[in-house]
Structures are given as structure tokens and as C-alpha cells.
N, C-alpha and C positions, 0 to 999 in steps of 0.2 A: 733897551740895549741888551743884547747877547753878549755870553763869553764868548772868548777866542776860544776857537776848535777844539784845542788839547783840551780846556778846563771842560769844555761843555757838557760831556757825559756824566763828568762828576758833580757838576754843578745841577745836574737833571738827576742823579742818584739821590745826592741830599732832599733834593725838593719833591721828588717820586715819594720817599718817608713820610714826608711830611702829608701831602695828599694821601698817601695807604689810610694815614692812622684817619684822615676825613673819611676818605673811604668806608673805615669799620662803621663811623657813626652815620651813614648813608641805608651800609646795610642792616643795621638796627633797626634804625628808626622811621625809615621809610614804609616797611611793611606794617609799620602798627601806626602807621597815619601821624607821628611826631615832626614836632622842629628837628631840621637837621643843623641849627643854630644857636639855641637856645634851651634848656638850661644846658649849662655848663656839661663836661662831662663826669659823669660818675660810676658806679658798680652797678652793675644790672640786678645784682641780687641781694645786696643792702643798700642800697641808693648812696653810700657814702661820695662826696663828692672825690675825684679824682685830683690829686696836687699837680704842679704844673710840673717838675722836675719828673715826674711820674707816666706823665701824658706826656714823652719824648718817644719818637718811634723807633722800635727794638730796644734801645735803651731801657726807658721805662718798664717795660717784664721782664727786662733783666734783672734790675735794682729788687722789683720785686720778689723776686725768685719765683714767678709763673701765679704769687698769690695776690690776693685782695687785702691790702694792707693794715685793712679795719677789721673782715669779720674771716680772713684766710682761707676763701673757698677759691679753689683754684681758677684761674682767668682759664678762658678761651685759648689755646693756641692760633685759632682763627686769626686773632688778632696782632701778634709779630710775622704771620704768617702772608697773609695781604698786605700789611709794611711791605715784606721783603718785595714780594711780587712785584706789586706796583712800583715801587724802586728801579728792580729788574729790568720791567717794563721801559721805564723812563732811560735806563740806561743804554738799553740796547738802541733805540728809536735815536736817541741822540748819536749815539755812535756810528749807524748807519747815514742817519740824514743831515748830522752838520747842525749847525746854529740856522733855525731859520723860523720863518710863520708856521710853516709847514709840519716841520718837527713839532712845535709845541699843539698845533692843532689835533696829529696823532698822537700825543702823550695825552690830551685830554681825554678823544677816542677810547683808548685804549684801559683808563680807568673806569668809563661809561661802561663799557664792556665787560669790565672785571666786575665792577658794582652788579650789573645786574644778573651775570652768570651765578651768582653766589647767592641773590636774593629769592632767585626763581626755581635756584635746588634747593633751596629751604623753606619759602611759603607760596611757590606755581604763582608768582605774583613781573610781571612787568611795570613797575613805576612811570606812569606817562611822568614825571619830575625828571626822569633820564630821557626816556626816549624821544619826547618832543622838543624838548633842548637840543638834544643830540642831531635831530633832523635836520635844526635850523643853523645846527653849528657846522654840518657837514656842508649843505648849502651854501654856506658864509665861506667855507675855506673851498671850496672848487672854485672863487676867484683867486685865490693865488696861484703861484708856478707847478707846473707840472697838471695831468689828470688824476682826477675826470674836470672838463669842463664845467662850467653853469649847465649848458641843455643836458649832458650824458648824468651828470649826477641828481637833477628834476627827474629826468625821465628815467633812471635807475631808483630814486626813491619811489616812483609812483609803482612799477612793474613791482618793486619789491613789496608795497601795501597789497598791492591788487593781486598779484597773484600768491602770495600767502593767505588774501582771505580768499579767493579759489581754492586753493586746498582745502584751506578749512572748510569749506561751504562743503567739499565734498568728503572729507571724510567724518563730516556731520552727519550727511545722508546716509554712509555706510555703517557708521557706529550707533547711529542712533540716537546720540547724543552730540553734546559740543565737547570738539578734541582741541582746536585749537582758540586759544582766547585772543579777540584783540589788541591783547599787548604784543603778541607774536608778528600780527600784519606792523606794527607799528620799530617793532625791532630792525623787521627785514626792512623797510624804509629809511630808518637810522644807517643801516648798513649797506644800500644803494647809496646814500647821499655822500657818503666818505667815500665807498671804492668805487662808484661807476659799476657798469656793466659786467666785465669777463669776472673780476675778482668777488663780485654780487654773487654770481654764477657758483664759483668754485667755495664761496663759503659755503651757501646751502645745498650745494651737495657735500663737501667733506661732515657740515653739522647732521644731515639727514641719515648721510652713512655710518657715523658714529653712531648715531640713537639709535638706528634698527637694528647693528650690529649688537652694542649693549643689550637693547631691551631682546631681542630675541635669544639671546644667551642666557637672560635672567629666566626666560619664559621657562624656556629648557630646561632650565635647573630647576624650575619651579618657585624662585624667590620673588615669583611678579608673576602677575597673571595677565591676559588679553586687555583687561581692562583698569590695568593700571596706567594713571598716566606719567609723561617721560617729561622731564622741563626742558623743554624743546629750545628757552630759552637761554639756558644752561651750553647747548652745544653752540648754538649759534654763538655765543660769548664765546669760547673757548675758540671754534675754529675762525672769528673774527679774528683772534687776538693771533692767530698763527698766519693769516695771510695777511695780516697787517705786518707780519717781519719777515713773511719767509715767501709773498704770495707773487713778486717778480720768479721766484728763482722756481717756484711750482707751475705755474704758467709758462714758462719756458721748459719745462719737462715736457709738460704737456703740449705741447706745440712738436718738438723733436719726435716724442711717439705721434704725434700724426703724420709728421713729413715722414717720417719710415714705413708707417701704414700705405699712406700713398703712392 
């Protein structure tokens, strides 16, 4: 059962908190191969276990005033920080989309996506524990109302495997090396299976044009060199999570500059 309309954003804000602070122990713990269940939580830098009243999202670094209660080395901002977002997140989706399957399918999305933008700027890592989830959750909810369909979101996740590891295949050949990993092909498949086709499209060009645009500004300045790499997977999180709230209304821009081209 769903709240009624009015409540529902706020009742997806509260619950967005809750899922952030899962979230922080996602991005922990996944890149160093832990439970994201078990042990309990604690400090990363004295292991002290965390109290419960403490493990309350944005609350809890409140109480503590940003410290570690046992050995007082300052916490992470990361960590109220992803609360809030994913809150955000939950909030806005709700608000837009009403009480429905749908909404809560995109609020899950939409943490998937934050998870792994944040893991992939900090250790170039894709968690197949997100991404292949995520595939089959996208999958699962193109039977509900609205698009993409069953066949449009298969066949958007497939073009998004297959032709990200084109890319990749090719600018292995040019680099010399491996640029793109397959957590990337495995991303963009994630990201077919939730938008379909056109909005498939419009992520990875806004996430491509972000990184080329960054990385060639760094180059410039000199703080990155040709041969650094860019977490590709980072942008794609990022402009997921913008045409997942805003990707009707930029499709429709884009549509009007074409009928005035024409």
C-alpha cells in the first residue's frame, strides 16, 4: 500500500534517508569486496562500533558534531552528504510521478546510480552487485505502465552492452591500452533497461560530453595528462540521474530545435 498523493513525497524523503545512509555502506564496502550487511556499522578508522541513535540519517552527524565519537577524527562529509541526495532524489521522483510501481522502481534506479557514480570516482570500479541487479530490475519494471516496453528496454539494454564494448574495443586500438572496462558496457545496459532507446541515447551523449569537456580542460591546464583515466562511470551516474528527472522536458527541446531546423 501507497500513501496518498499529498503524503507521498514526504514519506519517499524520510525513506530516501534511510536508503542514503545504506547507500554510504554500499560505497564502502563494495569496492573492498565486504558484506554490505553484516558486521554492523562502525568507524572506518577505529572500528568502534556505531550506536544506533547515531546511525540516524543527517541526524546522527549532527549529534555528533561531524566527529567519531570514540577516537574524534572527523567523519566524512560524504556521508550526510549522500543522505541528503538520495532523499532529494526520492523526493523529487515522488513528486513528479505520484504513488506508484513506477515511482518506487525509479527511486531504486536512482540510488543504483548514485552508488555507483561515487564508487567509480573513487576506486574506477563498477560493482557487477549494482549493475546486474539493476539490469534485471529495469527489465522487471518495463512490465509496468508507461515506457519503454519489454522488447524496447531488451533491446536497449543489449545496444547499450554492445555498443559501449565497441567503443571500447576501439579506443583500445587507438590507446593502446584498455580505456574502457566492462563495468562500463554493463552500466550502459543498466541504463537501456530503465530508459529505452531515445533517453539511452541522450544520457550517453550528455555523460560523454561532460567528460571530454572536463577531461580536456584538465589536459589544458595541465592537472591530467592524455593518459589519465576519466570514471566514465561517474558521468554516466550523473547524467542518468538528470534524465531521469528532467529527460521528458530535454527531449522535447530537442525535438522543437529539430522542427525549426527543418
Amino acid at each position: 500500500m501507497l500513501p496518498e498523493p499529498a503524503l507521498f513525497p514526504w514519506v519517499a524523503l524520510a525513506f530516501g534517508l534511510v536508503v542514503g545512509s545504506f547507500a554510504n555502506v554500499c560505497v564502502h564496502r563494495l569496492p573492498r569486496g565486504q558484506s554490505v550487511v553484516w558486521p554492523a556499522s562502525s568507524c572506518p578508522l577505529c572500528g568502534s562500533p556505531i550506536r544506533p541513535w547515531h546511525n540516524l540519517p543527517l541526524l546522527g552527524f549532527a549529534l555528533l558534531g561531524g566527529f567519531c565519537g570514540r577516537c574524534r577524527q572527523p567523519i566524512s562529509l560524504r556521508y550526510p552528504v549522500v543522505e541528503a541526495a538520495n532523499g532529494s532524489l526520492y523526493f523529487l521522483i515522488a513528486s513528479t510521478r505520484g504513488p506508484s510501481a513506477s515511482a518506487v522502481a525509479a527511486m531504486a534506479f536512482a540510488s543504483a546510480l548514485l552508488v555507483l557514480s561515487l564508487v567509480d570516482l573513487e576506486h574506477h570500479l563498477l560493482p557487477d552487485a549494482i549493475t546486474l541487479p539493476g539490469i534485471a530490475l529495469g527489465l522487471a519494471a518495463s512490465f509496468l505502465a508507461g515506457p519503454p516496453g519489454p522488447l524496447e528496454a531488451a533491446g536497449s539494454a543489449a545496444f547499450g552492452y554492445l555498443g559501449m564494448g565497441a567503443v571500447a574495443r576501439l579506443a583500445e586500438w587507438y590507446y593502446g591500452h584498455e580505456a574502457l572496462g566492462r563495468g562500463d558496457w554493463k552500466m550502459a545496459a543498466m541504463l537501456g533497461a530503465f530508459f529505452g532507446a531515445r533517453p539511452t541515447l541522450l544520457t550517453l551523449f550528455l555523460a560523454t560530453a561532460a567528460g571530454a569537456t572536463l577531461g580536456l580542460t584538465l589536459i589544458a591546464t595541465g592537472r591530467l595528462s592524455r593518459r589519465s583515466p576519466l570514471p566514465l562511470g561517474t558521468f554516466l551516474g550523473l547524467a542518468g540521474l538528470c534524465v531521469l528527472l528532467f529527460g521528458d522536458r530535454l527531449l522535447a527541446w530537442y525535438d522543437g530545435v529539430l522542427r525549426l531546423g527543418g
